[in-house]
Structures are given as structure tokens and as C-alpha cells.
C-alpha positions in Angstrom: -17.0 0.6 4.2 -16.6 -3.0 4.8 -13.5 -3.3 2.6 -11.7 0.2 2.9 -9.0 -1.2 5.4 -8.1 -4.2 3.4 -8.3 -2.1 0.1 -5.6 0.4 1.7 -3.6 -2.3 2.2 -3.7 -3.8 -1.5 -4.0 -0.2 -3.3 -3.3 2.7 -1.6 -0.9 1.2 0.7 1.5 3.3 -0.8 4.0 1.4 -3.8 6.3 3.9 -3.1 9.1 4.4 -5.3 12.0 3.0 -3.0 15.0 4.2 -5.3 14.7 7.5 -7.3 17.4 9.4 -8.6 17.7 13.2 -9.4 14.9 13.3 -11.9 12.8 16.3 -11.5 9.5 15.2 -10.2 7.5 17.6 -11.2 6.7 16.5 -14.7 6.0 13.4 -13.8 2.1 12.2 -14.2 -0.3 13.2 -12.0 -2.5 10.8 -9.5 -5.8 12.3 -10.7 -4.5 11.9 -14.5 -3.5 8.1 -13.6 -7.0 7.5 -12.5 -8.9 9.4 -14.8 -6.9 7.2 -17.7 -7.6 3.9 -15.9 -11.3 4.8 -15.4 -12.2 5.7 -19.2 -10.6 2.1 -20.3 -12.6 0.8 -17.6 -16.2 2.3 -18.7 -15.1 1.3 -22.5 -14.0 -2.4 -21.6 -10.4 -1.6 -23.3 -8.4 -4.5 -22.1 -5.7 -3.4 -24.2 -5.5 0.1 -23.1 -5.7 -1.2 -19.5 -2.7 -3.3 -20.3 -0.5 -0.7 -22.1 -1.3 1.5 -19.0 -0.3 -1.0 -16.3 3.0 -1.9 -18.4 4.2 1.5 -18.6 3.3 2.6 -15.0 5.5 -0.9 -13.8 8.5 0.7 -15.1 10.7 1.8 -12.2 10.4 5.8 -13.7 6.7 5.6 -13.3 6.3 7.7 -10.5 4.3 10.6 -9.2 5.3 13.7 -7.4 5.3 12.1 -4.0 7.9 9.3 -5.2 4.8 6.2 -5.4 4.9 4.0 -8.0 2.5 5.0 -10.5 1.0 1.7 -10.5 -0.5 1.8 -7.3 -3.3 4.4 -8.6 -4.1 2.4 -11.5 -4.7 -0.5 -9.1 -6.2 1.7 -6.5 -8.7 3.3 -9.4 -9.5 -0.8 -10.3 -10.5 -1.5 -6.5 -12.0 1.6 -6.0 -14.8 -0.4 -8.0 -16.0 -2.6 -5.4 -14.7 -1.0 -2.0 -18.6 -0.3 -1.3 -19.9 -4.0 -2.1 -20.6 -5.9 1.1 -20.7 -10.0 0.8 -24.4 -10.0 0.1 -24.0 -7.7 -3.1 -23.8 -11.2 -5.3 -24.9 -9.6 -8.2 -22.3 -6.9 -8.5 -19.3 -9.0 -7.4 -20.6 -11.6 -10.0 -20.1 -8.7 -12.3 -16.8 -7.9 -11.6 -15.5 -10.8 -11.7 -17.2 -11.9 -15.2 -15.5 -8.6 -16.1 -12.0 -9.8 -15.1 -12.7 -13.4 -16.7 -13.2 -12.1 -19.9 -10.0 -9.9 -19.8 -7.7 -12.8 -19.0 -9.5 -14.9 -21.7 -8.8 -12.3 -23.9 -5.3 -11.6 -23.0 -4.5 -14.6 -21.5 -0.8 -13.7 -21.5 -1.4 -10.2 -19.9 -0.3 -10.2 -15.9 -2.5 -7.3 -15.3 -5.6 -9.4 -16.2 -4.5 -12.1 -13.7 -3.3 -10.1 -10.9 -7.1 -8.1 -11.5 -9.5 -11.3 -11.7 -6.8 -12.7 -8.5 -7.4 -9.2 -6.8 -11.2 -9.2 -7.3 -11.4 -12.9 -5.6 -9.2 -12.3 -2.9 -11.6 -9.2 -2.3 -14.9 -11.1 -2.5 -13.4 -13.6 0.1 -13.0 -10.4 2.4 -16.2 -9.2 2.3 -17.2 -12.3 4.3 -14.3 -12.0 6.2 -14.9 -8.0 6.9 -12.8 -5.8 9.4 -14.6 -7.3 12.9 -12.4 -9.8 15.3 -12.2 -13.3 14.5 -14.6 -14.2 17.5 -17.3 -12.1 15.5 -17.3 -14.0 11.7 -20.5 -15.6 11.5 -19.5 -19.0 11.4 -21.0 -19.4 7.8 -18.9 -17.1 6.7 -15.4 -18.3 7.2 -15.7 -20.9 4.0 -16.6 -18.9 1.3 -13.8 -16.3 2.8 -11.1 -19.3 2.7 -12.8 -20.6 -0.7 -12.3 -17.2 -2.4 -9.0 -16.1 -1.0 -7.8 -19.4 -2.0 -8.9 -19.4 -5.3 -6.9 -15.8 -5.5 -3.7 -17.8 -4.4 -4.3 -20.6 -6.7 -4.9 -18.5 -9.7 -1.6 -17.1 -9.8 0.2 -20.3 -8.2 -1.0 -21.7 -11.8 -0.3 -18.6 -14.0 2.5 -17.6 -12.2 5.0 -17.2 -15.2 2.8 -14.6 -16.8 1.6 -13.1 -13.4 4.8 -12.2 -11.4 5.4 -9.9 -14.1 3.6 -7.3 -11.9 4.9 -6.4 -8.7 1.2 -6.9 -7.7 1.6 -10.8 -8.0 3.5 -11.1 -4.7 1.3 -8.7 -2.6 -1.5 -10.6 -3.4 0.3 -14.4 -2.1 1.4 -12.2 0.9 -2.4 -11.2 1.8 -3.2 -15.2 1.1 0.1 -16.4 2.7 -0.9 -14.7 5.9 -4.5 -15.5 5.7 -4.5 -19.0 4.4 -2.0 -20.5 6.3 -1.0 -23.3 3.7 2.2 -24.8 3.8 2.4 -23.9 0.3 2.5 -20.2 1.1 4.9 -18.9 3.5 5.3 -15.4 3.5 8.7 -14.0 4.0 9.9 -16.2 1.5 7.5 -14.9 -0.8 8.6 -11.4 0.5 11.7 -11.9 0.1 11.4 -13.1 -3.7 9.1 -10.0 -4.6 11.2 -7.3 -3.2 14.2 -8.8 -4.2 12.8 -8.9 -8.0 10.9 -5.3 -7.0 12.8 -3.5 -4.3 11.3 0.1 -6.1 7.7 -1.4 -4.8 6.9 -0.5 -1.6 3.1 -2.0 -1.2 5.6 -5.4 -0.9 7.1 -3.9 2.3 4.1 -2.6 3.7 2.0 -5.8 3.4 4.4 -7.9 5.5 4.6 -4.9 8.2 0.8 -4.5 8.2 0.4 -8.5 9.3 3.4 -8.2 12.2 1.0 -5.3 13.9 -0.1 -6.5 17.6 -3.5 -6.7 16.8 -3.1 -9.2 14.0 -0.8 -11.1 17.0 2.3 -9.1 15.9 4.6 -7.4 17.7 6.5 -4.2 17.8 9.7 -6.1 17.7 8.4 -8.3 15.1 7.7 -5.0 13.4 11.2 -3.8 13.7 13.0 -7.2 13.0 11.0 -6.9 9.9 11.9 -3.2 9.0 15.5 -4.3 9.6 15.1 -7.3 7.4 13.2 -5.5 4.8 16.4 -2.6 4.7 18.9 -5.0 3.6 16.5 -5.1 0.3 17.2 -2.0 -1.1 20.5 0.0 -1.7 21.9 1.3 1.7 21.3 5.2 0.8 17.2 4.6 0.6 17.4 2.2 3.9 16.6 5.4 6.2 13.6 6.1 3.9 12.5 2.7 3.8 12.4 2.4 7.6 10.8 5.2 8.0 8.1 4.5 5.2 7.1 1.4 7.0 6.5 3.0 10.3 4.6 6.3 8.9 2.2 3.7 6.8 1.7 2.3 9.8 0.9 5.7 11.9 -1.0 6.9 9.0 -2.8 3.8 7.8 -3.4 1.8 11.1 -3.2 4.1 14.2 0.3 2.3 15.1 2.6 4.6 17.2 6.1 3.4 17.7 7.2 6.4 19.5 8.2 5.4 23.4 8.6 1.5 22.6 11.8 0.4 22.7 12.6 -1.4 19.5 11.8 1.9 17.1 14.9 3.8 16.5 14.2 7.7 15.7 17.5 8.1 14.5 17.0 6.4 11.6 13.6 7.3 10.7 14.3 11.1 11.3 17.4 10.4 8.3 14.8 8.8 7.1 12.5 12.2 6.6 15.1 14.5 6.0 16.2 12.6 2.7 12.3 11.6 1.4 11.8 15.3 1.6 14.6 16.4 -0.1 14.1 14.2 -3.3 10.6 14.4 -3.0 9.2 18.2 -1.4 5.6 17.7 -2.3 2.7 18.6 -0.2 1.4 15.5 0.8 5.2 14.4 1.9 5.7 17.2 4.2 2.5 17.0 5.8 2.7 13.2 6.2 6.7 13.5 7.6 5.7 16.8 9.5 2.8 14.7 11.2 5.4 11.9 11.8 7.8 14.0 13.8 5.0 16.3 15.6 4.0 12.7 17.1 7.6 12.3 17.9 8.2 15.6 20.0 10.7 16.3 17.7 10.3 20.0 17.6 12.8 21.2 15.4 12.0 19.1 12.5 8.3 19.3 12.7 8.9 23.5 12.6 11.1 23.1 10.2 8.9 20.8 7.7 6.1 23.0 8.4 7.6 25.8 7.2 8.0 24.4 3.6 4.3 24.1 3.4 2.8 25.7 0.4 -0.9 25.3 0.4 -3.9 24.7 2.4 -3.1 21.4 4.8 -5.1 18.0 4.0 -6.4 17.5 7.8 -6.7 14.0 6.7 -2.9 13.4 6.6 -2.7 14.5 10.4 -5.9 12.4 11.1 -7.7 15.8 12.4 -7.6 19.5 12.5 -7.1 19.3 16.2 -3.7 17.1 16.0 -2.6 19.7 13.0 -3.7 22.8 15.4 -1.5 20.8 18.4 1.4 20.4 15.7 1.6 24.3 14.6 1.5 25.3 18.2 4.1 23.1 18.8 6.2 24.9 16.0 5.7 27.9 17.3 6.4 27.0 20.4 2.5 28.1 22.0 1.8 24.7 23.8 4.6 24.7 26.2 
């Protein structure tokens, strides 16, 4: 789909929950119940019950049995919506955005409103913009892209003091920061001002590593001074974690491997799994860290991970059955 990278990157690049304590996970809410509430408000046009959900689900204890922020599936189940429209679609974008107008000039002091008609311009300007190389935009296409994307940015520059009450504000001017290039907009500072107000947020973190890639004229070191910078964000015993988060999203999300360059540092990341999986033992987390160290060669701890497994692997989370069936043999030891 034209938009499923970008809408990885704004919803399910994973708001995980950077700084949990103790709590027993399991009776938090599910990710299927999350969605299934956010969709019935959706098909009734309940503003208000979209609002009560998104201000619970901001709360720091709003999180789901892998340790994400709740809020990231009741933004992912928003932009699910229009992941399938392409640029030409003008009467269903028109649509959602009429949807989201009304919602902020109903609630005009509701953040969630903002962030979602700022969310659904930003994502109209991509699908001019689309996945291809820069060489291969149809040169009518880049000023409606810059048009919408700005209007995005400029719609919570003006409401900012109701806006940046959702964590989602600040993702949002990262996307625009990086893709607009106004002076107005510089991105670590943003960063820096999100996760300093959000540091339990991790689609913050992931953004600003997603644009420091090589392919978007990045660097792995830029990657890495960026992890480093990023650790200093959150309390030193969920740095390991963090590092490792931003370097799995990447592996998972964006095909990025790390492993033989010489700025990632296993150490940390591999502290990194060991304590994610401790607080956090659900299914998805052990396959995702159990991938994560397969790729590594790290034997021991992919045998060991793979042993807490309790159900039926998710091929998708080791991007095929073939790279799962190369990670079990390597367990067992069968692929020497």
C-alpha cells in the first residue's frame, strides 16, 4: 500500500512504554480491545468517546502486554482508515478530513482532534509523495505533498497549547521537521522537548532514528550518536531497553541490520533484551528479541528466548518461516 511504510512510522511504530514498573501486565487491555473501542466511536461519529479514550490511553499506565503505550493502537486503528487511499482517491481523503474538521470544531479544545485532522493532512501530503526515490516524484506532485505536510505542521504550530497535550503532537513536527526543511522546524530540538515532556513514548524515539537511516542520507553513526543522545532521556535502568528498541524497530520495521558495523554496541542491546523480557515475557517480545539475537549469532540467548515460547510463532516478526527455521536450528545447534 502506498502509505503502509509512512503509517508504521506514525502508528505502529511502536509507542512503547519506556519506563514500567512491577505492575503485572497481564490485566492490562488488550490491542484487539483498544481497536475494537476506537473503531465503534469511529462508525458512530462519537467525538467524545474518542476523546475519553485517547485521554485515558495517554496516561503513562496505559499499556498493553508487550509494554506499548496504549495509545499507539488507538492511533494506529484511526490511520488504519486511509492506509489504502492513493493520492487520486480525492473523494475519500476529502471525507476524512471533513471528518476530522468537524471533530475539532466540535471540541475545539480536545488535542486528539488536532493531532487527528494534523495526522490526516500530513498523510494526504504522502500519498503524493509515496515510498519511490525522490528522482521518481512526478514533478506535479511535490507541491501538493509540501502544501499538505505543511498545513499538518502549521495546524499544530497555531494550536499548539491544546495539541502538545498528546505525545502525538511532537511526532507529527518530527515527520514535517524532516520533510519540510523550514527553519521554523528543526528536529532534535523538537525531539528533544517531546521526549523530555514524554520519555514513556517511544514512537518520539523511533521517528528521529527512522530519518538518520542511510537511505534517507543517514548514517549508522548518525544512528548511534542518536541512540546515545536519545538514552540520556530516560532513567539510566530503561537506557539498555531503549537502545535496543531503536535498533530492533529498525531491523523489524526497515530491514536495517547493525550487526558487523562498528558503531552498534551488542553489549548494550543484549542488556537491553534480557531486561525487556523480564518485565515484559509476552509472545510477540520474545519472538521479536529472539529474532534480534538469532541475526546477531548470539546463540545462547536466541536458545534461550526461544525456549520461553508459548504458542504458535508469528512468521511475520522473523520476516519469514525460513529465517525462523534458520533461527531454531541455530538453537539446537543443527546448522553448524
Amino acid at each position: 500500500m502506498l502509505l503502509k511504510r509512512i503509517g508504521v512510522v506514525l502508528a505502529l511504530i511502536l509507542g512503547w512504554h519506556l519506563s514500567a514498573d512491577s505492575r503485572a501486565w497481564s490485566s492490562q487491555e488488550t490491542e484487539s480491545s483498544i481497536s475494537s473501542k476506537v473503531q465503534a466511536s469511529v462508525e458512530s461519529d462519537d467525538y467524545a468517546a474518542l476523546d475519553r479514550l485517547a485521554a485515558s490511553y495517554r496516561s503513562p499506565k496505559a499499556i498493553t502486554e508487550n509494554g506499548e503505550s496504549s495509545l499507539t493502537y488507538f492511533y494506529r486503528t484511526l490511520s488504519n482508515r486511509y492506509l489504502s487511499f492513493d493520492k487520486d482517491d480525492s473523494e475519500q481523503w476529502d471525507a476524512r478530513i471533513r471528518w476530522a474538521q468537524r471533530w475539532v470544531e466540535m471540541q475545539p479544545k480536545s488535542a486528539t482532534a488536532h493531532v487527528v485532522l494534523a495526522r490526516t493532512w500530513f498523510n494526504r501530503g504522502m500519498s503524493y509523495r509515496g515510498e519511490v526515490a525522490s528522482r521518481e516524484v512526478p514533478a506535479a506532485n511535490w507541491d501538493p505533498y509540501r502544501l499538505y505536510v505543511g498545513k499538518a505542521a502549521d495546524h499544530l504550530l497555531a494550536n499548539r497549547s491544546v495539541a502538545e497535550r498528546d505525545p502525538y503532537y511532537y511526532s507529527i513536527m518530527q515527520h514535517a521537521a524532516f520533510r519540510l526543511k523550514r527553519p521554523d522546524l528543526v528536529e532534535i530540538q523538537i525531539f528533544d522537548e517531546g521526549a523530555a515532556r514524554y520519555p514513556y513514548f517511544f514512537g518520539l524515539f523511533s521517528v528521529s532514528a527512522f530519518y538518520r537511516m542511510p537511505s534517507y542520507g543517514g548514517s549508522f553513526e548518525a544512528i548511534e550518536n542518536f541512540a546515545r543522545h536519545a538514552m540520556a532521556h530516560v532513567p539510566p535502568k530503561d537506557g539498555d531497553v531503549l537502545y535496543f528498541r531503536i535498533y530492533e524497530d529498525l531491523l523489524v520495521n526497515a530491514g536495517l541490520h547493525p550487526f558487523g558495523t562498528s558503531t552498534f554496541d551488542w553489549a548494550v542491546a543484549s542488556r537491553g533484551i534480557d531486561r525487556l523480557v523480564a518485565q515484559y515475557p509476552s509472545q510477540r517480545n520474545l519472538e521479536r528479541s529472539a529474532y534480534f539475537a538469532c541475526i546477531a549469532e548470539d546463540r545462547e540467548r536466541t536458545t534461550r528466548l526461544m525456549k520461553q515460547l508459548r504458542s504458535t510463532p508469528d512468521f511475520n516478526l522473523w520476516g519469514s518461516e525460513v529465517v525462523y527455521d534458520y533461527c531454531k536450528q541455530m538453537a539446537a545447534g543443527t546448522n553448524q
